[in-house]
Structures are given as structure tokens and as C-alpha cells.
C-alpha positions as CSV (number, residue, x, y, z in Angstrom):
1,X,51.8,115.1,113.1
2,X,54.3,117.2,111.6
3,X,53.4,120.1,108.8
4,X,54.2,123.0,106.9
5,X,51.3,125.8,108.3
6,X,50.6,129.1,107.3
7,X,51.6,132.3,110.3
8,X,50.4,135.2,109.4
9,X,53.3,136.9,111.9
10,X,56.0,133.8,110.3
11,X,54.8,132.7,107.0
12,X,55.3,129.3,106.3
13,X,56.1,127.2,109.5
14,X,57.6,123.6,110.1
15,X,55.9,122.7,113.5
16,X,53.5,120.2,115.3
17,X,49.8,120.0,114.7
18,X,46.8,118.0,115.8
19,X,46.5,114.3,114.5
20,X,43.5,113.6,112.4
21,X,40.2,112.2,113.4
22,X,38.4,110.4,110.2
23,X,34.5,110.8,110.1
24,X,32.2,108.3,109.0
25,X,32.8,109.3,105.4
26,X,36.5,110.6,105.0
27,X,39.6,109.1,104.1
28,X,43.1,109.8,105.7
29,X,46.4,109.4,103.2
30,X,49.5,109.0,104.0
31,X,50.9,111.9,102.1
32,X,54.0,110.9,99.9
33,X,54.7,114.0,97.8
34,X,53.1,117.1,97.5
35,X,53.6,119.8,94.3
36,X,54.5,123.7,95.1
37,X,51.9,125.4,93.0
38,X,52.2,128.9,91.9
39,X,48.6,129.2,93.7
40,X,50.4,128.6,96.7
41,X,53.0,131.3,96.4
42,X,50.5,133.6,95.5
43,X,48.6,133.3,98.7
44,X,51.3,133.2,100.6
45,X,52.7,136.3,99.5
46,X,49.0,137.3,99.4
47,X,48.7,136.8,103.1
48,X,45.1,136.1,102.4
49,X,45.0,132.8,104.3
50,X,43.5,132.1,107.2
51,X,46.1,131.8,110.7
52,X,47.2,127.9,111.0
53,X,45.8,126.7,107.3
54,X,47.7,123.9,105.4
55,X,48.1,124.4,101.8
56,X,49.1,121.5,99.3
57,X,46.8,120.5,96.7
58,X,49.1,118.5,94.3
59,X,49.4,115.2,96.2
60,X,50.1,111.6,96.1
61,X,49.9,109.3,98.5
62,X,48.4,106.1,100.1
63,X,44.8,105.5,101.9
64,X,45.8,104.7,105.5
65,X,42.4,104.8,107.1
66,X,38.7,104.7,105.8
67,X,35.7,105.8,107.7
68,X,32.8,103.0,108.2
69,X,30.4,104.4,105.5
70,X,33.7,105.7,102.8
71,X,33.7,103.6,99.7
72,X,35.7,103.6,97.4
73,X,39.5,102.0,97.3
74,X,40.8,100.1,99.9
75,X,43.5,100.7,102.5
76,X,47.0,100.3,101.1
77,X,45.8,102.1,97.4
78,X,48.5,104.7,96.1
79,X,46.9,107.2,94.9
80,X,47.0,111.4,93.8
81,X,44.0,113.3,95.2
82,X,41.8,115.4,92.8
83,X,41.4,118.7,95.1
84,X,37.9,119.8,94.7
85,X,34.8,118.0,95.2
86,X,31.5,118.3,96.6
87,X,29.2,115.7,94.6
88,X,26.0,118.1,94.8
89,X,26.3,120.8,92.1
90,X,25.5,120.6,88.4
91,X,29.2,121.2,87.7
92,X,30.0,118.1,89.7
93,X,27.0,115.8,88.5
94,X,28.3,116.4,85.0
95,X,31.5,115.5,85.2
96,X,33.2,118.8,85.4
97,X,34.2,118.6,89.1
98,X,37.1,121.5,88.8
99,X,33.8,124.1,87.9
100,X,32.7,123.1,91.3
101,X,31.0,126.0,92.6
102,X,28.0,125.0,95.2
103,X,29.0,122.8,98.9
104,X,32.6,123.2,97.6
105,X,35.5,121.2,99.1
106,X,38.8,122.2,97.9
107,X,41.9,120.7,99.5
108,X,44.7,122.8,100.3
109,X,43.3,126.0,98.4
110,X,39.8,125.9,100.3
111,X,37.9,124.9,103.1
112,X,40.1,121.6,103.4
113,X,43.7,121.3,104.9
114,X,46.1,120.5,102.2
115,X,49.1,118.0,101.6
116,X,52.1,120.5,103.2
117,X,51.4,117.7,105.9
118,X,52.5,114.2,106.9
119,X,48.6,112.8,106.8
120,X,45.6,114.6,104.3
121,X,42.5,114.1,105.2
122,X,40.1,113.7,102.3
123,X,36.6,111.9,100.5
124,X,36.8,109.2,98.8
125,X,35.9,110.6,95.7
126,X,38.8,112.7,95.6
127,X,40.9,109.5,95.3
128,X,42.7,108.8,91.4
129,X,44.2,105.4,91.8
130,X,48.4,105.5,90.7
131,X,49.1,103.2,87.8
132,X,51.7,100.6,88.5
133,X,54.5,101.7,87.2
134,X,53.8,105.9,87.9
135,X,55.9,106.5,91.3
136,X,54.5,108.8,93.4
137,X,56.9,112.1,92.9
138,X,55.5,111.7,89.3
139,X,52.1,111.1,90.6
140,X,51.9,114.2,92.8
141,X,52.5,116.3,89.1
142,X,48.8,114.6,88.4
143,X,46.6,117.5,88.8
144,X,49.6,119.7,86.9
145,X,49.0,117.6,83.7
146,X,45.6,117.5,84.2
147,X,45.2,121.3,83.9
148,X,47.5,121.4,80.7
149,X,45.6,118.0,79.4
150,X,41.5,120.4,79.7
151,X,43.5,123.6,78.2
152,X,44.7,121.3,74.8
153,X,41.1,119.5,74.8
154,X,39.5,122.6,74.9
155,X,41.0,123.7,72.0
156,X,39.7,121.3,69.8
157,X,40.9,118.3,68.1
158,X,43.4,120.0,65.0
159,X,46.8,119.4,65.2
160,X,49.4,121.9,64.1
161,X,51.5,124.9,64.9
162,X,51.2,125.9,68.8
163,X,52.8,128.7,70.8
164,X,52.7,128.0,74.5
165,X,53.3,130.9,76.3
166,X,55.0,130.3,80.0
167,X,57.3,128.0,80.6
168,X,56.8,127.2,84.0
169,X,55.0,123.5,85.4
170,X,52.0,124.0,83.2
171,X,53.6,124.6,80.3
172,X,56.0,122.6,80.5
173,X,53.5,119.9,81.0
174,X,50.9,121.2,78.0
175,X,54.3,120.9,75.9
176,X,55.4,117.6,77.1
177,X,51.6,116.3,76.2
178,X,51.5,118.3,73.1
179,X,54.7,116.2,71.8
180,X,52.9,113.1,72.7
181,X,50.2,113.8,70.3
182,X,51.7,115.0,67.3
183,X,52.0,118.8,67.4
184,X,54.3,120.7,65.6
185,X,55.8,122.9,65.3
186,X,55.6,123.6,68.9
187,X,57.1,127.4,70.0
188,X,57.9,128.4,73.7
189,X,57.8,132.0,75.1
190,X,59.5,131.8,78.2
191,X,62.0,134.8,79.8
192,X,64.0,132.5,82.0
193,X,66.8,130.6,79.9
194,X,66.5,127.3,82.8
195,X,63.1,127.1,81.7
196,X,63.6,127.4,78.5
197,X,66.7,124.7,78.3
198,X,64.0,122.4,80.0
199,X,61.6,122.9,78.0
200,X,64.1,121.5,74.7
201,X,64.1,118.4,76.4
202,X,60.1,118.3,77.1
203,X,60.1,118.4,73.0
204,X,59.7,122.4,72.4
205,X,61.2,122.7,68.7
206,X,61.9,126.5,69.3
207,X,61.9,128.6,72.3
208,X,62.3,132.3,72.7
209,X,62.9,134.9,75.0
210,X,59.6,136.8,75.1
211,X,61.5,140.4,76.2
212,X,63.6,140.2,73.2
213,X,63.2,143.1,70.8
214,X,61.7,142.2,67.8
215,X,61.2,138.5,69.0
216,X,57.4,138.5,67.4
217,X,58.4,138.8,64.2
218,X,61.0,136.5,64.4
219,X,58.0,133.8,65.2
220,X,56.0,135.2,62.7
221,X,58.9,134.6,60.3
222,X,58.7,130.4,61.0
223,X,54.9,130.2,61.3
224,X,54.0,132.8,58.6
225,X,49.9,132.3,58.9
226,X,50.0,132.2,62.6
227,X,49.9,129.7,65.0
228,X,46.7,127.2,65.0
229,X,46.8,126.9,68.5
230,X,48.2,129.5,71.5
231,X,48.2,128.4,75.4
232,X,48.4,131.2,77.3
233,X,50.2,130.0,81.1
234,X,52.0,132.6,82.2
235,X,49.2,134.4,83.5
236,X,50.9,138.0,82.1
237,X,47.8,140.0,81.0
238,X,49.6,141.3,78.1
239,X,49.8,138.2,76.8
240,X,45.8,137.9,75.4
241,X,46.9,141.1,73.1
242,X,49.9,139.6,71.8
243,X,48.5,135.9,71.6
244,X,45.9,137.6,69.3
245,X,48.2,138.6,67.3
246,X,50.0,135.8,66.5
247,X,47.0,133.5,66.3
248,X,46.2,132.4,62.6
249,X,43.2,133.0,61.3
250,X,40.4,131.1,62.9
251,X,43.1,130.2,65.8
252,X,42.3,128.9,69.3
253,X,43.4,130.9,72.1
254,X,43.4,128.9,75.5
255,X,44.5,130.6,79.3
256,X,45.6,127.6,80.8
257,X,46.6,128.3,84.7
């Protein structure tokens, strides 16, 4: 099959590799779309990977082949892939999979191959069925919203002023979900205007260049008290100072990445 692998002399590479062989308990997709994280670039420029690996953990696709002892949804599903699983730890047997720490299996960030690929080779429960109607381009973007979907829950349940700071996928998505539900008045940081024209249309009511002189107080002139609620993902250290700063009193403060 063909796929995008990691050379540590090369980089990223569009070549040939092995086909597949599904175990007893594994479940090969047919991979539709696949999501260019910012974890991805990071290793990659990183060079930390190991010769040959596949990355790719935003994916959608459909089940293609089941092992004899895989359960779970049936040949033909559509469905994204939740990367990390391993069924065993205290994390995972409470329902907080993504703190997976013991026997972990992460596709395309771990010890799995990832969805840079024409197949991805998976467990069962990994699979998220697609709603009908959800194609699979916006399907792959699952695990994006996801993220954005735990940093807002974490926060707690009052709605108000937010500040998202980072206007790239995540933020983008946290603002998107944040319209959804009611917030307001929702404020982007964001350096890049492209972003920050996008991120109008995902339902931001103000957006600001962050290197702006002055541009704090400029906020701090709409939202007076502070904002109730501050995601933080842009992953710029500085950002934990400033979003203190502009947090109201008894704020939440959430690093989303």
C-alpha cells in the first residue's frame, strides 16, 4: 500500500510499504481522510521519530476487515478512530481513555502506525461510528473538536465572556462550539489575519492581533471585569501570565492543545 512515512535522511516520504496483516483482534480501515495535526509538525521537525513510522492520528474512514475474535461494528461502518486505547488502566476503565497511561496504544503519535496511509490498522474500540449525514473530511476533524469539546467542559458549566487564545484548528473548533452553546462575548487572540478572518465566520465577535501594542487594554476596555472563561491553544508560554491577567475574578483558565 501506498503511504506518507517518516526518513530520518528525507523527512516525509510518498513511497510503498508492506500491506497489513489483521490479528485475531484488530480492525483494518480503509482510510478516507486524515487531519495534519500540529503534533505532527512538531515531531517532524523534532526528528524524534523512529526510521519508517506513519503518523496520522485524525482519521476517518471505513472498517474493511475484522479479525475472528474483534467485535464491535461491522464491515462497511464509516467511522473516525479515537487514537489512544489500551482498555487496562484506571484511566481507560473510567472513561478517560485520552489519560491513558499503562499498555498504551496510540495511533499515529505512538506505538501504532497512523492514518498518513491508504489502510490503518486498529482495535475495535478505537472505532466512533460517523453520523449519517457527517462526511468523512468533516469526520476526520473528530478528535479536533473533541479536544476543544473536554477544554470547555472542564471549565465548568457558566456561560459568559471567553477569550480563546490561538486561532489555529483547536481554537477555531472550541470557538465554533462555544457559539453553539451560548457564549458571548467570545474574543480571539490570534497574530495571523487568515486565521483571524476565519475565525469571524466560526462566530468570534471580536478578534485581535495579540502583538499589537497596547492590545490588552483594548480587551480589557469591552470586558471590563475580565473574562469568565480563557482557553489557552496556542501553546505560547507567555500566554498563562497574560491569561491571568485578563481572567475575572474567580475565572477559569483552561490549556487546551
Amino acid at each position: 500500500m501506498k503511504a506518507v512515512v517518516f526518513r530520518k535522511d528525507r523527512g516525509l516520504v510518498y513511497e510503498d510499504v508492506p500491506d497489513y496483516t489483521v490479528g485475531p483482534d484488530e480492525v483494518l480501515v480503509k482510510v478516507a481522510n486524515t487531519g495534519f495535526c500540529g503534533s505532527d509538525h512538531s515531531l517532524v521537525a523534532g526528528g524524534h521519530l523512529a526510521d519508517g513510522y506513519i503518523l496520522g492520528h485524525e482519521i476517518s474512514g471505513t472498517v474493511v476487515e475484522k479479525g475472528a475474535q474483534a467485535e464491535g461494528l461491522a464491515v462497511g461502518a464509516k467511522v473516525c478512530i479515537r487514537p489512544t486505547y489500551c482498555g487496562k488502566c484506571a484511566n481507560c476503565l473510567s472513561g478517560k481513555p485520552h489519560l491513558c497511561r499503562v499498555h498504551r496504544r496510540t495511533t499515529g503519535i505512538g506505538d501504532l502506525p497512523g492514518g498518513f496511509a491508504e489502510y490503518a490498522k486498529v482495535f475495535p474500540q478505537m472505532l466512533v461510528p460517523i453520523p449519517d449525514g457527517v462526511d468523512s473530511r468533516n469526520a476526520a476533524l473528530a478528535e479536533t473538536f473533541a479536544a476543544a469539546l473536554h477544554g470547555i467542559n472542564c471549565t465548568g458549566e457558566r456561560k459568559g465572556s471567553v477569550l480563546v487564545m490561538g486561532g489555529g484548528p483547536i481554537g477555531l473548533c472550541a470557538m465554533r462550539i462555544l457559539k453553539i452553546l451560548g457564549y458571548g462575548p467570545i474574543v480571539l487572540f490570534e497574530p495571523v489575519k487568515a486565521k483571524r478572518d476565519i475565525a469571524v465566520l466560526y462566530g468570534a465577535d471580536r478578534v485581535f492581533d495579540p502583538l499589537e501594542k497596547d492590545v490588552d487594554m483594548q480587551v480589557l476596555s469591552l470586558v471590563p471585569a475580565g473574562f469568565q472563561k480563557i482557553l489557552e491553544c496556542s501553546g505560547v508560554k507567555d500566554n498563562i501570565n497574560r491569561a491571568v491577567i485578563l481572567a475575572a475574578d474567580a475565572g477559569e483558565i483552561c490549556i487546551v492543545s
